[in-house]
C-alpha positions, 0 to 999 in steps of 0.5 A: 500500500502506498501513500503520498503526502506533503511534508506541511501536511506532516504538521498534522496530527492525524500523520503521526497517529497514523505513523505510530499505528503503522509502527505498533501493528508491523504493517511492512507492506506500507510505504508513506512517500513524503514531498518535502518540497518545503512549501505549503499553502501559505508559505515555507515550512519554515515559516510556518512549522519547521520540519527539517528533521523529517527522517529522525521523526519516522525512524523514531516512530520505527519506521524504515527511512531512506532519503531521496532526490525526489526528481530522480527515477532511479533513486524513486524506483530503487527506494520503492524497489529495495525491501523494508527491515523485517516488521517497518512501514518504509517511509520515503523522503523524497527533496523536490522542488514544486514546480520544477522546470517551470521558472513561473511555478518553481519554488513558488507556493503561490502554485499550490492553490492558483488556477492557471492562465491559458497564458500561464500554461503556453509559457509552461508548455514553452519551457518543458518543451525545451528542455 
């Protein structure tokens, strides 16, 4: 079973309920994807409730943690691949940037909730289609 959330959404208590649950009950054939893109909807986590230490908290839950570039096939598909320690839900950590390879959306959480312009999206379209 897998599961994707955002790493502002790790502020939540429910996550963690959840985590400690997952731990206790030895659901090793759960994985928790993490978009730590640093960004939720109304700033940085940072501003809002800094999480840097993100792996120790799911390790400490006695959850497997492995750290990925988020962007990265290979490392994505290694991580999901590779098998947890006997018992441990795997959580992946995965470093993105939102918006990636889009110089109007990268980095900019103002993306997170806006509706796209047919202009926005041609200039999207632009860009990716050079890269």
């Amino acid at each position: 079973m897998y599961v994707i959330v955002g790493d502002g959404e790790c502020n939540e208590g429910s996550v963690w309920e959840a985590a400690m649950s997952a731990s206790k009950y030895k659901l090793e054939n759960l994985t928790i994807i993490v978009d730590k893109n640093n960004l939720q909807q109304t700033g940085t986590t940072k501003e809002i409730m800094p999480n840097d230490n993100l792996s120790s908290k799911w390790k400490e839950f006695g959850w497997d943690v492995k750290i990925v570039d988020g962007h990265n096939y290979n490392e994505i598909f290694n991580s999901l691949s590779s098998n947890s320690k006997d018992g441990m839900p795997k959580a992946i950590i995965a470093n993105t940037i939102k918006g990636k390879g889009v110089t109007i959306f990268e980095n900019n959480n103002r993306w997170h909730h806006n509706i796209v312009t047919k202009n926005d999206y041609e200039v999207a379209i632009k860009e990716i289609n050079k890269q």
